[in-house]
NUKOL-118355 format. One line per 10 residues: number of its first residue (from 1); their letters; for each residue x, y, z of C-alpha. Coordinates in steps of 0.2 Angstrom, whole numbers, m for minus. Layout:
NUKOL-118355
NUM) a) X:Y:Z | ...
end
This chain:
NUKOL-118355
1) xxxxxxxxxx) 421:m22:36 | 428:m38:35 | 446:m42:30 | 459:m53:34 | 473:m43:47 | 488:m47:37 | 479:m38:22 | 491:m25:14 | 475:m14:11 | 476:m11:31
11) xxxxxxxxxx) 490:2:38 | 486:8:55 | 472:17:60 | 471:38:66 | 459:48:70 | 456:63:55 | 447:77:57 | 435:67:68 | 435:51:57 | 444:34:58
21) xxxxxxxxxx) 458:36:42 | 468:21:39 | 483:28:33 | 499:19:28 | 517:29:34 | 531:22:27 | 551:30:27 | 558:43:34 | 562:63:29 | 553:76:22
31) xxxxxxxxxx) 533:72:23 | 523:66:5 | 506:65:5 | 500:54:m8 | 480:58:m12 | 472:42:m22 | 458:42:m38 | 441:39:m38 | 440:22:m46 | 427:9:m39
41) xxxxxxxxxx) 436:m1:m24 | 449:10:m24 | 460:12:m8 | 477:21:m5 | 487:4:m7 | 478:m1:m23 | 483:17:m29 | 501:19:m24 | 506:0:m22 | 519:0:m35
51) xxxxxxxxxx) 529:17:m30 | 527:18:m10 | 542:10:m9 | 552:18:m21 | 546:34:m14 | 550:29:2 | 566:28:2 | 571:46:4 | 555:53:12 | 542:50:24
61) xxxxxxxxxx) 526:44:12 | 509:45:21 | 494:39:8 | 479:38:18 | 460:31:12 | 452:46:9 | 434:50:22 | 422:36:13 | 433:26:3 | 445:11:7
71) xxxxxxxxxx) 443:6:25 | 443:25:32 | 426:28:40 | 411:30:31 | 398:45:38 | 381:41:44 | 374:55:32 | 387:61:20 | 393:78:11 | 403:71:m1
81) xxxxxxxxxx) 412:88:m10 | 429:93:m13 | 429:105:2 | 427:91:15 | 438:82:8 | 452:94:8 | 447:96:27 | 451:78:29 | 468:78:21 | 472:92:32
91) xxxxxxxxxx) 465:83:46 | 477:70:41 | 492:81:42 | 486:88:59 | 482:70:64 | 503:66:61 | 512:79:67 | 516:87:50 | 516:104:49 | 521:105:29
101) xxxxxxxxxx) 520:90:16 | 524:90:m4 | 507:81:m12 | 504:71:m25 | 487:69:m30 | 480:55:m44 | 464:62:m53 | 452:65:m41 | 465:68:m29 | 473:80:m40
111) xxxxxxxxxx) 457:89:m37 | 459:87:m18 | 478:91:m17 | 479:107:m29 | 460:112:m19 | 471:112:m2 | 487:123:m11 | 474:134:m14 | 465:137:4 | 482:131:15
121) xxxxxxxxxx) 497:137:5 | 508:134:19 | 505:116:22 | 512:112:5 | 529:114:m1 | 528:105:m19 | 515:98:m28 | 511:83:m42 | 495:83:m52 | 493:65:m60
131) xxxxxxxxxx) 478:64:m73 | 472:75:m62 | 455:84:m62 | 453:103:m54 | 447:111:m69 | 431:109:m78 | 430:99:m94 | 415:89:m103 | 414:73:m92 | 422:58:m103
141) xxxxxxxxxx) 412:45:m106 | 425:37:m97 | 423:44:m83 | 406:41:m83 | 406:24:m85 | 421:23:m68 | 408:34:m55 | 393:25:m63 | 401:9:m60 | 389:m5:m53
151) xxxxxxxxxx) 397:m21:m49 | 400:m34:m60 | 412:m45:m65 | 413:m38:m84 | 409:m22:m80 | 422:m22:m71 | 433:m29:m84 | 427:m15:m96 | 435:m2:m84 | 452:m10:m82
161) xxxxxxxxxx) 453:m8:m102 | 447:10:m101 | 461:12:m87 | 476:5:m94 | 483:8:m110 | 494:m9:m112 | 481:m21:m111 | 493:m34:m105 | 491:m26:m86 | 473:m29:m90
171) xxxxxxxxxx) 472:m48:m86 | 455:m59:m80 | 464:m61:m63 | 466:m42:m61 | 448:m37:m65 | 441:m51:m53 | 451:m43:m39 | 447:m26:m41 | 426:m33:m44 | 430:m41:m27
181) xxxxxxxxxx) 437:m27:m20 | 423:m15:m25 | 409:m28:m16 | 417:m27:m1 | 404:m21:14 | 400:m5:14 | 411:m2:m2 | 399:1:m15 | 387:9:m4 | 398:22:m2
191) xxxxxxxxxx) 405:25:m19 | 386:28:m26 | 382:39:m13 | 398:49:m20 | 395:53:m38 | 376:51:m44 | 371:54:m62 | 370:69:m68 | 389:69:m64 | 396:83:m75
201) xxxxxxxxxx) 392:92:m58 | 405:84:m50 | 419:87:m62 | 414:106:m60 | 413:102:m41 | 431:99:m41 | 437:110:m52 | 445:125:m43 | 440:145:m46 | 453:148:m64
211) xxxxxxxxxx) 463:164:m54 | 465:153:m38 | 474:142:m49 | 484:157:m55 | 489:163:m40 | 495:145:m36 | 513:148:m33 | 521:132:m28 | 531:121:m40 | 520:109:m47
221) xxxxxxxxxx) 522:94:m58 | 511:90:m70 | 509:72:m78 | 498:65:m90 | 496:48:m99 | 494:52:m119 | 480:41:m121 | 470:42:m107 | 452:39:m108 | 446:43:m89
231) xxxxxxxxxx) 454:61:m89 | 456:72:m106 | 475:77:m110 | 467:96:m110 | 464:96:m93 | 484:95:m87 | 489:106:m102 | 476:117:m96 | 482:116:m77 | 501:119:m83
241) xxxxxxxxxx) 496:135:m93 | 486:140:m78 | 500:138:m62 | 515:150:m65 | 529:139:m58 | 523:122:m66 | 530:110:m78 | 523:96:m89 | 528:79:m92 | 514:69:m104
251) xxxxxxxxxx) 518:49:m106 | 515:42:m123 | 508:23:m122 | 497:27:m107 | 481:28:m102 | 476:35:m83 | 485:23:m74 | 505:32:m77 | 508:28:m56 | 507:10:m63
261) xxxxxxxxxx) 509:8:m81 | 526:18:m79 | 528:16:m61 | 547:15:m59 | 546:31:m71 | 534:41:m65 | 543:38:m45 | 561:44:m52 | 552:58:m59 | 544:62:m44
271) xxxxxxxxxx) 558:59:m33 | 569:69:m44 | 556:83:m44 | 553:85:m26 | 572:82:m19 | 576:99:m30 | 565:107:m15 | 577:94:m2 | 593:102:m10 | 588:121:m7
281) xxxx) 580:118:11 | 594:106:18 | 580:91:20 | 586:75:25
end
């Protein structure tokens, strides 16, 4: 893939699970993993840009491109599923040295991150669902429209007004970067291999089994724009009936982008909910 060394897309390169990740590490403390969306293009920087910093000023935040997306390795002959994925994000964790991370988890890495509470408890200590899929809905026609995506310059456009709820984020400069970004080599080839039409299977594919979510019994945070269009409201008030020891937070004036419509809200939320778990284990 080509791009220019200095890009900020590019954090350092590990081996995960037997695939090149490129991963960005940034602080120091107790470790957060931050799993990215599904959008067209989409790579952990894109994703977590605004709040890395913030985030990293009292913790150790890893956010790596998920196995086919970004500038992580793209297998010869994929099995793209929720299940490999989570054995990714664990080989992520291997990978680093990190025996136990808190997770935050944007849409369809909601799915990923609440997937591995499930099947490695142990590994997690909190965990933030963001817009986040993990249990079955009617697919949006939002939704549809982001996996179905095929590049172009107003299609791309379309998105970014189905993303964002304050249309003033939503520029002609912004929508021809992210069309650039989802036309990169090997980008688009990837993401179409991921999600094919009919794609209400893969909403149900990330949905996790309702009494493992019950028996869920980490802290969680659950967040949700009012007005998104790309991930129903239902689905996180659903997830924070579901998990015992969860709580709710839904923005109003925001659509599924809440990390960056609300970004210095949503990181002091976050940061306040996780250093509650820093207090009572003595984390630095």
């Amino acid at each position: 893939m080509n791009v220019a060394v200095e890009s900020p897309e590019l954090g350092r390169s590990i081996t995960a699970g037997g695939y090149q990740t490129n991963v960005h590490e940034h602080g120091e403390g107790f470790p957060l993993m931050l799993i990215h969306g599904s959008g067209p293009g989409v790579t952990a920087w894109a994703n977590w840009r605004l709040v890395m910093p913030e985030l990293a000023r009292q913790r150790r935040v890893i956010a790596p491109d998920m196995l086919g997306f970004g500038y992580s390795e793209r297998p010869a002959n994929p099995d793209y599923q929720r299940d490999v994925w989570v054995e990714h994000a664990i080989g992520v964790l291997d990978a680093l040295g990190i025996e136990q991370a808190d997770l935050v988890g944007n849409s369809f890495g909601g799915g990923i991150a609440l997937a591995l509470a499930i099947r490695y408890p142990q590994r997690v200590r909190r965990l933030v669902l963001m817009g986040s899929v993990g249990v079955s809905f009617p697919i949006t026609d939002g939704l549809d429209r982001v996996w179905g995506y095929e590049p172009s310059f107003q299609t791309m456009r379309s998105l970014m007004d189905t993303f964002a709820y304050d249309r003033a984020l939503v520029t002609d400069e912004l929508a021809e970067l992210r069309y650039q970004a989802s036309i990169r080599p090997g980008f688009q080839e990837s993401f179409a291999q991921m999600f094919p039409a009919p794609r209400q299977r893969w909403v149900d594919g990330l949905a996790s089994n309702e009494a493992d979510i019950r028996a869920v019994q980490h802290e969680t945070l659950v967040i949700h724009g009012r007005e998104d269009q790309v991930i129903p409201l239902q689905a996180s008030l659903q997830l924070a009936q579901l998990i015992p020891n969860a709580q709710l937070h839904v923005y109003g004036h925001c659509g599924h982008w809440t990390q960056i419509e609300h970004a210095g809200r949503f990181a002091r939320l976050v940061e306040d909910f996780l250093s509650e778990a820093d207090s009572a284990s003595g984390a630095n």
